[in-house]
N, C-alpha and C positions, 0 to 999 in steps of 0.2 A: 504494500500500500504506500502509494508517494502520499507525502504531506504539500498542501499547496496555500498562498495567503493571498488572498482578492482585495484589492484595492480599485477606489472610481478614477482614481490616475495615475500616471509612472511615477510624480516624486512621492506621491503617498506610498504607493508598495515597495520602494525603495527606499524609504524612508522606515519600515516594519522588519523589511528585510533587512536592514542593517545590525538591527536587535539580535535577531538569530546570528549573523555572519559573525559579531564579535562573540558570543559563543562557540566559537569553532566550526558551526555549519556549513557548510556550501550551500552560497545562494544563486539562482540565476532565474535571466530572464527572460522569454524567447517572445518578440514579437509575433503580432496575428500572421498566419499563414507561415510562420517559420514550425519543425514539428518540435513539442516539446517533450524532454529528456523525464524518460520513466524511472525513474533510478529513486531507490530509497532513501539512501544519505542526501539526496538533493533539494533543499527546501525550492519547491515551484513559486517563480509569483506572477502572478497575472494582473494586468490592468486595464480594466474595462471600457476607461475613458469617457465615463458619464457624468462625469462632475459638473457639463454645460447643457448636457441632455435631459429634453421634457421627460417627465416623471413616468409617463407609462412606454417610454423607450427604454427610458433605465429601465426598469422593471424587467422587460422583457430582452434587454441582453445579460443582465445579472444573472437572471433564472439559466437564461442553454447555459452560458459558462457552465454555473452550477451544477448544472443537468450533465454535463458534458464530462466534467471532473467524475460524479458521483458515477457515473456507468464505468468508468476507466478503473474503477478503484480507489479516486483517491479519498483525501480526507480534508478537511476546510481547519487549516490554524488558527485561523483569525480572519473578519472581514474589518478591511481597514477603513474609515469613513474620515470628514476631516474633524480636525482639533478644533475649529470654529464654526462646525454646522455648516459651511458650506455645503452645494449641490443637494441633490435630489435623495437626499437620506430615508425620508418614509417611503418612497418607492422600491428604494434599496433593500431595506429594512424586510418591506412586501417580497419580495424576491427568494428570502432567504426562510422568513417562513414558509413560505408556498412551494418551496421547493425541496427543503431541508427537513418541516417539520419537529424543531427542535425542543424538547419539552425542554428548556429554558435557553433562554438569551439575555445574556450579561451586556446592560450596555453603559457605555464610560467614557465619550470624547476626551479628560484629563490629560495632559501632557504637562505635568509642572515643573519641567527644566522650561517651558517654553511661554510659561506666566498660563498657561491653561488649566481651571481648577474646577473641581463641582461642588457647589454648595445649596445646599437642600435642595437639591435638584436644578441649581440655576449654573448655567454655563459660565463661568466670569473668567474674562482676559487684563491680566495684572489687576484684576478687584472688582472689575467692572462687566456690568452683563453682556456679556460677546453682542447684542442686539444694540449695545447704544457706542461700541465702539467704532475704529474705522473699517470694518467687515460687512457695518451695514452700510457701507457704501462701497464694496468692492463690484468692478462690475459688471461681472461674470452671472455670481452667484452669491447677491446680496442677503446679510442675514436678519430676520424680521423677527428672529422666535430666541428665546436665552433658554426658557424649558425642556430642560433634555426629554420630558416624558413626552410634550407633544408631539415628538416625532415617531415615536411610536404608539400614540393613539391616530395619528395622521395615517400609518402604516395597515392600520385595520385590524393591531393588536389588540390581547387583551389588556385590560387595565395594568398598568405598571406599578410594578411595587419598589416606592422609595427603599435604598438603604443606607441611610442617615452616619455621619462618623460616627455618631455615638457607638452605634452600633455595629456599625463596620471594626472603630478600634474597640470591643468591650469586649473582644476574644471567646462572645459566646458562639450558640452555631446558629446555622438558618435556621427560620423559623417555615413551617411547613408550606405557608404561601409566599415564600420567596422562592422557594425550590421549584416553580411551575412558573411558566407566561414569559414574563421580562422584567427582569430586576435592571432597573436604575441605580446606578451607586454614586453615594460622593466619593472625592479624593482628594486629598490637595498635597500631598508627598508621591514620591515612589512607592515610599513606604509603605501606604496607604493599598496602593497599585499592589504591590506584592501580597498584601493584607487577601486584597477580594480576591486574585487567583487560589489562591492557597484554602483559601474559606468554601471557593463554591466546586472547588474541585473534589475537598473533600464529601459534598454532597451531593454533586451533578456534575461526573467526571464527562459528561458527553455535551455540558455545557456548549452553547455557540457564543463566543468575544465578539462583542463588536466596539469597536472606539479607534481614539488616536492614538500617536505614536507612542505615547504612555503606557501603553496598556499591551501595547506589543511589546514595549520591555519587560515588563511585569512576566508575561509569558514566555518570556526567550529566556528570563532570570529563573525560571523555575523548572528547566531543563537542564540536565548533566552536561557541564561546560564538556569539547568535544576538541581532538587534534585540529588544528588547523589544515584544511588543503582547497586548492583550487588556484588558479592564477597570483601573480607578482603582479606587484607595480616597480618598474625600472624607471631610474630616475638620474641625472633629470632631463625634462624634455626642455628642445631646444625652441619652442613655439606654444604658447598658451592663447587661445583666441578668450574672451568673455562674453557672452551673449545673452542680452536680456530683453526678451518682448512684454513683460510684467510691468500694469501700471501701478501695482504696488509703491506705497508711498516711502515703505523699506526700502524695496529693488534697489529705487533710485538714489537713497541716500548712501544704501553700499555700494555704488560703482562713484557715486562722486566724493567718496569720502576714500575709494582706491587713487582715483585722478588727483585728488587733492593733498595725499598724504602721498605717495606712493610716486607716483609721476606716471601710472600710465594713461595713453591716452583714451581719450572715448569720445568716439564716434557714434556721431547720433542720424540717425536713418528720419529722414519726412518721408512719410506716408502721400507723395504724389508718384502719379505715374513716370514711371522712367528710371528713378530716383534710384533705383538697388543697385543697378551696375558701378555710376560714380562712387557710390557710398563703399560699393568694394573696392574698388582703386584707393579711396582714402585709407581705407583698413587695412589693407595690404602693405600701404608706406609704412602705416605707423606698428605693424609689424616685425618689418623687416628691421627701421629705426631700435625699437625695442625690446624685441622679442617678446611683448605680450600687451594685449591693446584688446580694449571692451566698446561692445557696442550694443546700443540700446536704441527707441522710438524714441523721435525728440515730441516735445510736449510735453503734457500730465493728462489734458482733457480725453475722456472717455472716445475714441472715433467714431461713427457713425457706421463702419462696417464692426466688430467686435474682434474678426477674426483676420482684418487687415494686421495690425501689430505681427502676431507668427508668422502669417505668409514675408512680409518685407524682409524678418531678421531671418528664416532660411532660406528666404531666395539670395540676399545676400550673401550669407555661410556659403552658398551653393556655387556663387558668381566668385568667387572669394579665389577659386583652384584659377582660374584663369590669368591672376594676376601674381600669384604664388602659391607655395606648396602647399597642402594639406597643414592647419595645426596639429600638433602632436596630442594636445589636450587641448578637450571644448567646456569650456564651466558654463551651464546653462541653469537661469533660473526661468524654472516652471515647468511642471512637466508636459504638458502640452506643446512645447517647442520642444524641448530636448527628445520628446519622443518624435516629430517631426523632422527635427534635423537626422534623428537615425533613420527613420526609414528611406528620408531621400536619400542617403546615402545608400541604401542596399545593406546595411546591418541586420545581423539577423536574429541579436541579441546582445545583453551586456550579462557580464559577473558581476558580481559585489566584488569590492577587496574592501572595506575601510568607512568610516565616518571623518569627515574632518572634523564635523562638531556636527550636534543633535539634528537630525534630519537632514543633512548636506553632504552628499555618500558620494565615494572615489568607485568608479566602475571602468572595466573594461569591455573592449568588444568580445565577444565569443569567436572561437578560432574557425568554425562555420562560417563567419561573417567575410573572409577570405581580406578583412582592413585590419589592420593594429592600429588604435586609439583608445587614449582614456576620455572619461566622458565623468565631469562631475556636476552633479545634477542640484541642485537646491528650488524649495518649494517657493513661490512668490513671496509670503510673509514673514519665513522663517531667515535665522542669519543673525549674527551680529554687525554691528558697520563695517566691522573691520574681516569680514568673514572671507573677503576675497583675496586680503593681504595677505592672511594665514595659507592660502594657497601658493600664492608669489613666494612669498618668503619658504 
């Protein structure tokens, strides 16, 4: 039986997968239409790419995954959703009952290396209800709701049953109607996070996890650390591109806070017709100049197409070989681009090797992919300012 972890995008399941990888697992990941590796030691991850998709599409690509895993043999780790409620969650949610039928699902969005906490069931980002933060204005997939339970009364669940710190740390056991439906939990440590695996395992080892990247540690922590194997990273490379289509208010502060402290350059793409090819000449100078140069969409304002931003920053990456060689390493924030830029290239998949820091994973191509490149991948929100320097440096 392979083990496999479902996430609605690539930096999210690489961002869960990286839990298990510094455990000593081998993680990988094979894009759609590449076949993916049966093998028992190999933690699978799939990413379904629903995070901007209407609700009853998610639903119904969740489910074949699902469906598709469970006829193969395998087994579901963890479904990964995000740490701020973004995307189509109660459909998602829908998905995994209707196709799994789990007499319990444990659900936890918490990540609190990442300021993500739950309290009395309200989602709060550094204290504040993820709903009046800057997430409800992200805008993708803005968030309206802080209630972790209304996404799964949204989902078509039964009634959710809070489980309160009190009770989470009071070291007693579940009580008989937490063991059935969907348990909501607080968190606001790891600690906390280790707490509730540990807790409902002993009473519902066949439990379904659903949350953020918190909760996949939790998980990965409670598995027999394992030898390390699977791919190196050789170092160092002689070309580092940066590429960001994220109008995150973060993104932007961490490439101008690289340009600003760091000297490299960034080059910023308009979103008019024609514009990608110049924009790669400039890139390529400031390449060659430096050996590592980031580029991003100039503005902040939201575009009128949504999906203009990705298309410009890989048509660019793409226009990019014409004027020089391939980078060695591509740091891409968002997963939506970074998985974009792999598939134009013909990759057929990446490893894990590594985290530089909480949800910001060093990956390589799979040697099926017939390309050597590392690929590190960071989610829009996630990052310190200086998250990029630590790469350079």
């Amino acid at each position: 039986m392979s083990d496999y972890l479902l996430a609605d995008d690539l930096s999210g399941a690489l961002e869960a997968g990286a839990a298990f990888r510094a455990r000593g697992r081998r993680v990988t990941l094979e894009f759609e239409g590449a076949a993916a590796a049966e093998d028992a030691e190999v933690l699978q991850l799939y990413s379904t790419e629903t995070r901007n998709r209407p609700g009853p599409e998610a639903t119904a690509v969740v489910r074949r995954v699902l469906r598709e895993r469970r006829r193969a043999g395998g087994r579901l780790v963890f479904k990964k959703i995000d740490s701020t409620l973004r995307g189509p969650i109660a459909a998602e949610l829908a998905a995994v009952r209707e196709e799994l039928t789990p007499t319990l699902l444990v659900l936890c969005p918490a990540t609190p290396a990442a300021g993500r906490t739950v309290r009395d069931g309200i989602l709060l980002v550094d204290g504040v209800p993820v709903a009046q933060t800057e997430f409800a204005r992200d805008p993708g997939s803005p968030v309206t709701e802080s209630r972790v339970a209304a996404f799964a009364a949204a989902a078509g669940l039964a009634s959710a049953t809070l489980l309160p710190l009190a009770r989470l740390r009071g070291e007693g056991p579940l009580a008989a109607s937490e063991q059935r439906g969907v348990l909501v939990s607080d968190a606001e440590t790891d600690e906390d996070l280790a707490r509730l695996v540990a807790l409902v395992r002993r009473h519902e080892p066949a439990a379904v996890f659903v949350g953020g990247g918190g909760l996949a540690q939790a998980l990965a922590g409670a598995q027999p650390a394992a030898a390390a194997t699977g791919l190196k990273m050789c170092l160092p490379p002689k070309s580092v591109l940066i590429a960001s289509a994220s109008r995150h208010e973060r993104s932007r502060r961490q490439l101008e806070w690289l340009r600003d402290r760091r000297g490299v350059p960034l080059v910023e793409l308009t979103l008019d017709d024609g514009a990608e090819r110049a924009t790669a000449g400039r890139l390529a100078v400031a390449l060659a100049a430096h050996g590592c140069a980031a580029l991003t969409v100039a503005g902040t304002a939201a575009p009128a197409d949504p999906g203009a931003p990705v298309r410009g920053v890989v048509a660019v990456a793409q226009l990019l070989a014409e004027f020089s060689p391939p980078p060695e390493v591509i740091a891409v924030t968002g997963g939506e681009t970074a998985r974009a830029l792999c598939t134009g290239s013909g990759i057929a998949g990446l490893e894990l090797l590594h985290e530089l820091e909480r949800g910001v994973v060093v990956t390589a191509t799979l040697p099926a992919s017939g390309v050597s490149r590392y690929f590190v991948i960071k989610p829009g929100g996630f990052g310190s300012d200086e998250v990029w320097s630590k790469l350079i440096r």
